[in-house]
C-alpha positions in Angstrom: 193.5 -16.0 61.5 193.4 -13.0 64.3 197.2 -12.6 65.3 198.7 -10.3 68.1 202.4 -8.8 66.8 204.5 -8.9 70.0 208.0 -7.3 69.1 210.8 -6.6 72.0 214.4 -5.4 71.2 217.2 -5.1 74.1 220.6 -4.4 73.4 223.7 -3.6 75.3 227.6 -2.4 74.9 230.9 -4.0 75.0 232.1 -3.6 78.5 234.3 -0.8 79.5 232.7 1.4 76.0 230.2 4.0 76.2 228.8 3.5 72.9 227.3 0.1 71.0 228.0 -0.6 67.3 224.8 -2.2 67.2 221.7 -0.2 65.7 217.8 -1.2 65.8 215.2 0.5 63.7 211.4 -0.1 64.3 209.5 1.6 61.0 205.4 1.1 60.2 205.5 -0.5 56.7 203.7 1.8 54.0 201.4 -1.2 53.2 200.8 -2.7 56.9 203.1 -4.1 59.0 206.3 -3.1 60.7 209.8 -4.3 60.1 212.9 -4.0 62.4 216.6 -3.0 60.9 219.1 -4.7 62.7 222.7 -3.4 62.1 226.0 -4.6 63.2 228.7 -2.4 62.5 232.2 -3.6 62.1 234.4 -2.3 65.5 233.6 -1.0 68.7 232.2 2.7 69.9 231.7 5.7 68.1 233.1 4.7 64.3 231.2 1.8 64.6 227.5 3.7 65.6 228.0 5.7 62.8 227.9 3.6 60.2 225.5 1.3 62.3 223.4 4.6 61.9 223.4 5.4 58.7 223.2 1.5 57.4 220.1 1.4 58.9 218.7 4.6 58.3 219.6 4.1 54.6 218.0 0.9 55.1 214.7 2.6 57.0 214.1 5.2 54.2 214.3 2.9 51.2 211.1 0.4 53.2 209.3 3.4 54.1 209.1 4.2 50.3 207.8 0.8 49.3 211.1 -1.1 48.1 211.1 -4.9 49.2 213.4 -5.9 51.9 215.9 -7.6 50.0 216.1 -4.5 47.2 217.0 -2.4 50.6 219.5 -4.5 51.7 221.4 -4.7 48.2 221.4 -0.9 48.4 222.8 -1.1 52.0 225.2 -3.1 50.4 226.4 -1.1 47.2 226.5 2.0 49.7 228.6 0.6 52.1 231.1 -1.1 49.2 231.5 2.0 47.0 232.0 4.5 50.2 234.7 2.0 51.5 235.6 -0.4 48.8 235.6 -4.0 50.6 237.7 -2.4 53.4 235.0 -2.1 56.0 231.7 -4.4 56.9 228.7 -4.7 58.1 226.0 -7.4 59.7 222.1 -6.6 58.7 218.8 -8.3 58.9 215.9 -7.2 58.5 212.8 -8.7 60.1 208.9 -7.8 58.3 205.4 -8.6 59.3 204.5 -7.9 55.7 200.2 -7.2 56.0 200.1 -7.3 52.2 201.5 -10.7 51.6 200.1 -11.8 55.3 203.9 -13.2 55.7 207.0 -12.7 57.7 210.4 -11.9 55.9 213.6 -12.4 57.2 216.3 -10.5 55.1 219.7 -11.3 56.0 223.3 -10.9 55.6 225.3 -11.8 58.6 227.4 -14.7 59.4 225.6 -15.1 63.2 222.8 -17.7 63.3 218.7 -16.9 64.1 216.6 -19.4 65.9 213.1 -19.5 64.2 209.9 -21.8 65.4 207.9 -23.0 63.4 204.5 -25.7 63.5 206.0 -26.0 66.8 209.7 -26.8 65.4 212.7 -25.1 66.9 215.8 -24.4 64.6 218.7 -23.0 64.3 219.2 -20.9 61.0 222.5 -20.4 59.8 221.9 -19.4 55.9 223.0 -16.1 55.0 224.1 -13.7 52.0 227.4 -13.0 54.7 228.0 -9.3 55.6 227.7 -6.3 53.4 230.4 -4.0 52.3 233.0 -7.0 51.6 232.5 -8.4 48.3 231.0 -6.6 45.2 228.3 -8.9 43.9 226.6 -9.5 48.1 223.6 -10.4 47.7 221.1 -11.1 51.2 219.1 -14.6 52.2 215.9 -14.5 52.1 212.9 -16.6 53.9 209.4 -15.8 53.8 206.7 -17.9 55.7 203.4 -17.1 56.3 201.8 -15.5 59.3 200.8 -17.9 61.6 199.9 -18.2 65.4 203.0 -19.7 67.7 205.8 -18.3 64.9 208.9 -16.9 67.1 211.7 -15.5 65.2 215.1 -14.0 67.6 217.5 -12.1 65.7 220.7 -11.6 67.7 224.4 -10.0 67.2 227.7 -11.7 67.4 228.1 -10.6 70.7 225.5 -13.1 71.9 226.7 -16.1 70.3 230.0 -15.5 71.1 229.5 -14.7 75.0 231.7 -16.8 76.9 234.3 -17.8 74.3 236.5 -16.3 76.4 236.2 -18.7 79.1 235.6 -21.6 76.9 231.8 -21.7 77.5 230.3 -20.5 74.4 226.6 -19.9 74.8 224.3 -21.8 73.4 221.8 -20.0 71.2 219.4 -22.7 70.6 219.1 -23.9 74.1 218.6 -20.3 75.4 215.8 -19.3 73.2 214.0 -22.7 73.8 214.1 -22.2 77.1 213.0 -18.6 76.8 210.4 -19.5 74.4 208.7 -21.8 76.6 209.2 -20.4 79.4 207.8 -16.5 79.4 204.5 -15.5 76.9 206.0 -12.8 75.5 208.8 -11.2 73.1 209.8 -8.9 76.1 210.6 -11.5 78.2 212.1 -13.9 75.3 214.5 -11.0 74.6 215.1 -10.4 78.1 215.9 -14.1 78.9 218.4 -14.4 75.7 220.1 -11.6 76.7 220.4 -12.6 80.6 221.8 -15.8 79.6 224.5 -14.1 77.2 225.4 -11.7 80.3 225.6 -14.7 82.1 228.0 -16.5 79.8 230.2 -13.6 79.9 230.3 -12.9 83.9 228.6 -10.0 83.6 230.8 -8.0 81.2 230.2 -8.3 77.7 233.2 -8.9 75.4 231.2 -7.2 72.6 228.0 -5.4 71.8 225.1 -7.6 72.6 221.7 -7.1 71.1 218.5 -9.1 70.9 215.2 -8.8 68.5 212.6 -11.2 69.3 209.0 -11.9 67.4 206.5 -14.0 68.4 203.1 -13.7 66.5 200.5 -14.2 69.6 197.0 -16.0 68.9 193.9 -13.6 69.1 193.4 -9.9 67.7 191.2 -6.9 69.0 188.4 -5.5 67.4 190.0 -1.7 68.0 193.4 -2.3 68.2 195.2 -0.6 70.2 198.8 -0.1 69.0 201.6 0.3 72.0 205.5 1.3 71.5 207.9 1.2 74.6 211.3 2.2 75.1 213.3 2.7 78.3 217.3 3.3 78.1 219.1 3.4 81.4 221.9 6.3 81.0 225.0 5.1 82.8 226.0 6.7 86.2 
């Protein structure tokens, strides 16, 4: 069946930092398909971009030479563990529209919750490996489901989930992508609407590094596709 990919990421920083520990990577799959690297470093600012940065551009380079998802996380893993020895961590998932197997992988080790829909089913996801770098035998979670009209899969950081803690509000992750889900068409504005209500939770300044990775596989195709990559980064004043 004819399927659209519709893929948005927005992120943000912790308020009052110049720099977000959070790292996205959007690669082309050698075999078809794209997948998204979504890296959480342990900290705030610069130390914690860097090894955001090269987690997922270890990550990156393993998937553009054909090992699976869940091989690339492992080595993510080992990397991080022998360079630091348990001492620092890390949050990845990896998200694939695999065109060989016609499914979508989630690859994950992070101890923040996903919302996936499904057949029309919304739930929250909490199953995970747990964060890389900590233990020596890590391993990720992995769930593979088949590419299917309606599937909506949003990927967030702990930021999110935890915005408004700090006035005892905690957002509620479920309820904001349902309502995002049904109420915009596309991942842009699913992304957009998560975000908004994290921002929200918070008063407007984040108590950590927010970021957002929505998917939603949109009926129909094209018979010349036209492929389309956007990216706009406000620089601050």
């Amino acid at each position: 069946m004819a399927v659209t990919i519709d893929l948005a990421i927005l992120k943000t920083h912790r308020f009052g930092s110049r720099e977000s520990g959070d790292t996205a990577e959007v690669i082309e799959r050698p075999a078809g398909g794209i997948s998204v690297v979504l890296v959480d470093g342990q900290g705030h600012g610069a130390a914690a971009k860097l090894l955001s940065l090269q987690l997922a551009g270890r990550v990156v380079s393993l998937l553009n030479e054909g090992v699976r998802d869940g091989a690339a996380a492992r080595a993510a893993h080992d990397f991080l563990f022998a360079m630091r020895g348990g001492r620092v961590s890390a949050a990845l998932d990896i998200l694939s529209v695999d065109l060989a197997s016609s499914t979508v992988v989630i690859t994950r080790n992070s101890e923040v919750p996903m919302v996936l829909r499904r057949n029309g089913e919304l739930r929250l996801v909490a199953e995970s490996g747990g964060r890389i770098g900590l233990y020596r035998h890590t391993r990720p979670w992995v769930l593979e489901v088949g590419i299917e009209p309606g599937l909506a899969v949003v990927l967030v950081t702990d930021g999110v989930v935890s915005a408004g803690e700090r006035w005892g509000r905690q957002l509620d992750l479920l309820a904001a992508a349902g309502r995002a889900l049904e109420s915009v068409p596309d991942a842009e504005g699913t992304a957009r609407s998560v975000l908004e209500a994290a921002l929200v939770a918070d008063r407007g300044c984040p108590q950590d590094d927010m970021s957002v990775v929505a998917l939603r596989l949109l009926p129909g195709g094209a018979p010349q596709p036209l492929r389309q990559l956007r990216l706009q980064i406000p620089l601050p004043e």
